[in-house]
C-alpha positions in Angstrom: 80.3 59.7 124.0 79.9 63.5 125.7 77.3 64.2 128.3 75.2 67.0 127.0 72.0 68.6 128.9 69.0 69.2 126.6 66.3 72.2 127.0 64.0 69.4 128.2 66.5 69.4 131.4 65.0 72.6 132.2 61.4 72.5 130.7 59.6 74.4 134.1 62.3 77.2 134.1 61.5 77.9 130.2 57.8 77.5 130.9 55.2 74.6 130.7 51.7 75.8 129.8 49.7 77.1 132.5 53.0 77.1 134.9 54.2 80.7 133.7 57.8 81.2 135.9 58.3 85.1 136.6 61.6 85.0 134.1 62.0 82.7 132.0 64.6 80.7 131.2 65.9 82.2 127.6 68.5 80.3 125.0 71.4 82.2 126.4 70.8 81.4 130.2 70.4 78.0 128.9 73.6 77.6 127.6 75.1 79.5 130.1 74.1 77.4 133.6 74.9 74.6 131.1 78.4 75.3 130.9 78.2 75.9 134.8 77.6 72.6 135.6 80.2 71.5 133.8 79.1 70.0 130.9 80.5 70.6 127.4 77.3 69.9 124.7 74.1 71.2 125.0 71.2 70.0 122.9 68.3 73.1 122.1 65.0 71.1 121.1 61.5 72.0 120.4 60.8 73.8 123.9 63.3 76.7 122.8 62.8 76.3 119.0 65.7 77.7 117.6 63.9 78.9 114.3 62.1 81.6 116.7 64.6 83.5 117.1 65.7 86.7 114.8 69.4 86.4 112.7 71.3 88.5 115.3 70.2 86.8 118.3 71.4 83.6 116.3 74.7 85.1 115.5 74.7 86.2 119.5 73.8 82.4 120.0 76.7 80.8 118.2 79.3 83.5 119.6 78.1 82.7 122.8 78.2 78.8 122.9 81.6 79.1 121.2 83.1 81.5 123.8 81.6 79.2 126.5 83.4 76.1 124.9 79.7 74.4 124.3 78.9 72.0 120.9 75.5 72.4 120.1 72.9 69.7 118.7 69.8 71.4 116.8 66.3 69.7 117.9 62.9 70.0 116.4 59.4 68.1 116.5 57.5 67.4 113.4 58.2 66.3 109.6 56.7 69.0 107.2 59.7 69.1 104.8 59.7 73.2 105.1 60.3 73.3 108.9 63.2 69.9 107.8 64.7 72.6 105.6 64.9 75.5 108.2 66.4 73.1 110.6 68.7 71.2 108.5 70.3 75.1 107.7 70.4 75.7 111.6 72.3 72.0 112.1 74.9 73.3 109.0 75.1 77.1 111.4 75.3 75.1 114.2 77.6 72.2 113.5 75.2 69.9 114.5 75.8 66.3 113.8 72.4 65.3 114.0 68.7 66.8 114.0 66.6 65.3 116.6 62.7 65.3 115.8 59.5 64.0 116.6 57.1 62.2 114.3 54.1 64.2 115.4 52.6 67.4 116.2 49.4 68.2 118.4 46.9 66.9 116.6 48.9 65.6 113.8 49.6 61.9 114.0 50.5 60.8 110.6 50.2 57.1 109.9 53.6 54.9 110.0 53.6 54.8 106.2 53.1 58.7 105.4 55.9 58.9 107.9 58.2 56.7 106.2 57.2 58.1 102.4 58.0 61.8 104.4 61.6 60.8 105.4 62.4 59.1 102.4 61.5 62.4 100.2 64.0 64.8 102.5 66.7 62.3 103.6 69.0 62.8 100.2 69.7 66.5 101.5 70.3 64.9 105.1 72.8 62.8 103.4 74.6 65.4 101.1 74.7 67.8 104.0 76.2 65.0 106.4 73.7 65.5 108.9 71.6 62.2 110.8 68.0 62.7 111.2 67.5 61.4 114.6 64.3 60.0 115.4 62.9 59.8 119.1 60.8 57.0 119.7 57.8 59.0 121.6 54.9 57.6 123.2 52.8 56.1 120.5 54.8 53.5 118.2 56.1 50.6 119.1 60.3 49.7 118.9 59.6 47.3 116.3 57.2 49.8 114.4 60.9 52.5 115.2 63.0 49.6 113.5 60.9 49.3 110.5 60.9 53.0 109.9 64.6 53.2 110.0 65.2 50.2 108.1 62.4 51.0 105.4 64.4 54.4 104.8 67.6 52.6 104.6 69.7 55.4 104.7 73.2 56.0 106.6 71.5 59.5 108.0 68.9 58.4 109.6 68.7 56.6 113.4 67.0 56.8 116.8 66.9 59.3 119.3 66.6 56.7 122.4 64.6 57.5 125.2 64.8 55.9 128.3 61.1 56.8 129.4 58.5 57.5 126.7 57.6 54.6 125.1 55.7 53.6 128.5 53.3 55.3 126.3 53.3 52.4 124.0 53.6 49.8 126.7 57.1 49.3 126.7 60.0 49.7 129.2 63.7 50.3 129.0 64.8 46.6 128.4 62.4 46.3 125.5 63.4 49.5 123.9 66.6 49.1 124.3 67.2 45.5 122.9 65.4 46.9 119.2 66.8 50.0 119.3 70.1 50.3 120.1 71.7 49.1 116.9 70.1 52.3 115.6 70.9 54.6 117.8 72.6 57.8 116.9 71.6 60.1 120.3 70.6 59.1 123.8 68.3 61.0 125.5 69.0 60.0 129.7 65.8 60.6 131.4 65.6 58.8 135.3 62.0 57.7 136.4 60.7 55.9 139.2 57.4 54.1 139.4 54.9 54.4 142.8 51.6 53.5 143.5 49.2 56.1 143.5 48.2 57.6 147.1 44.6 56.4 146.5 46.1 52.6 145.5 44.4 52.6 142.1 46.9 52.7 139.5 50.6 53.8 138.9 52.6 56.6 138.2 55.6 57.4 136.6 57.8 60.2 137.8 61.2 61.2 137.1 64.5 61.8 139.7 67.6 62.8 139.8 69.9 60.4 137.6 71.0 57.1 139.6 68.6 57.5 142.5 65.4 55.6 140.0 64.6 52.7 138.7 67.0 53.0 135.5 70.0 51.1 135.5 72.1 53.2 134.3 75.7 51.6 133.7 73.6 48.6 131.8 72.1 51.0 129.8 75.5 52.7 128.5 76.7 49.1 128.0 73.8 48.1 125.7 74.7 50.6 123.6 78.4 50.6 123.4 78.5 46.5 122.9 76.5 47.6 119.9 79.1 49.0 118.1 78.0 52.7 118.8 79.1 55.9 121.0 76.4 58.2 121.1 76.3 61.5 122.8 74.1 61.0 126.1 72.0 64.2 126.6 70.5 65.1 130.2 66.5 65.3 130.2 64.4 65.9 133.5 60.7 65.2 134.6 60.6 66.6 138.1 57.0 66.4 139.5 56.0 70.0 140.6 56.4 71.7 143.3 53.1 73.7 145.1 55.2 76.7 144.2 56.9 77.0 140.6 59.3 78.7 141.7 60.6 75.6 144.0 59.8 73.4 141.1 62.5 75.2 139.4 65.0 75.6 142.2 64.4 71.5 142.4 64.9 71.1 138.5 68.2 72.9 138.9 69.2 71.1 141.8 67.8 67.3 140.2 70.2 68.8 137.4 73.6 69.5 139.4 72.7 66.2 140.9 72.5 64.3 137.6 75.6 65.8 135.9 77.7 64.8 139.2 76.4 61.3 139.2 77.0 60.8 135.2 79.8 62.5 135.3 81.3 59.3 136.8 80.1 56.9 133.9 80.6 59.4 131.2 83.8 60.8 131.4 84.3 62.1 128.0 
């Protein structure tokens, strides 16, 4: 297992809509405060989408993450086979063991079983280039509805991309998610949260921290996974609540950041 931070660890400096930072956070700063913090993997996902960018900044890209001593694992959201394609050549540029995706798109939530027929017609080239598709389990499917899906496709390339926070989206917390899932998992995706009462008392919300100082037990977590047989690489995500200012709200992501490498840094040692 290596700790890795994903472009989701840094989601206000690259820009959330409506929250427009004065500079942005670009792919090459990215990687760069990445391999300041000490980390040795960095995983660029749908927030940075690598197919965006033109052939020299992608050559610039993989000079850069080799002279900086990073591994790089190539991220995505959707399943149109075209956009699979695009990315499956950017995991082979990359040398990227996996390809982490989402099932849906804004405004494109394909039933279960289009999903499954989807995946089935594309994961042949998955498995002759030696690349796992790596499914997050993302707000609105159940684990057992994640398990069927990897089971129906019954392939060797394809697992879960296990999040520790969003299927509260589909009702379900940590232990649930993690007891179905973690035979199949193939990436981890550490995200902290805690859960307060609302100032006005009516209803809940879910927030993330720094990693160890939530309500996710961490060490349990990591053990789960290893006593089922598999080692993962763990990759750093972050949901700080914003700041009046965005400009704090990114000082605190990078701080929240620091904070979380340091803390895992002692379970994960690589």
């Amino acid at each position: 297992m290596k700790l890795g931070v994903s472009t989701w660890a840094y989601a206000w400096a690259i820009g959330v809509p409506g929250y427009a930072p004065s500079k942005p956070m670009d792919v090459f700063s990215f990687v760069r405060r990445s391999a300041q913090l000490g980390v040795r993997l960095v995983q660029i996902a749908d927030n940075l989408p690598l197919d965006g960018l033109p052939k020299e900044d992608l050559d610039a890209l993989a000079v850069e993450t080799e002279r900086l001593g990073l591994s790089v694992e190539v991220g995505t959201r959707g399943l149109e086979h075209e956009r699979l394609d695009a990315y499956l050549e950017l995991c082979l540029r990359f040398k990227s063991p996996i390809l982490r995706t989402i099932t849906d798109l804004p405004g494109q939530e394909p039933p279960l079983e289009d999903i499954i027929v989807t995946i089935k017609s594309v994961i042949q080239e998955f498995e002759q280039a030696g690349v796992t598709l790596a499914i997050e389990n993302h707000d609105r499917f159940t684990a057992r509805e994640f398990e069927r899906l990897i089971q129906e496709v019954a392939s060797p390339n394809i697992g879960i991309c296990l999040d520790t926070v969003n299927s509260f989206g589909a009702l379900e917390g940590p232990e649930a998610v993690v007891g179905r899932l973690a035979p199949y998992t193939v990436n981890l995706h550490l995200k902290e949260f805690t859960i307060r009462r609302a100032d006005f008392l009516m209803g809940f919300q879910i927030e993330g921290k720094p990693a160890g100082q939530g309500r996710l037990d961490i060490p349990w977590l990591l053990g789960q996974i290893r006593d089922n047989g598999h080692d993962p690489n763990a990759i750093l995500e972050q949901w700080p609540y914003p700041e009046p200012d965005i400009e704090k709200t990114i000082r605190k992501e990078d701080d929240w950041a620091a904070e979380s490498v340091s803390f895992l840094r002692a379970l994960i040692a690589e």
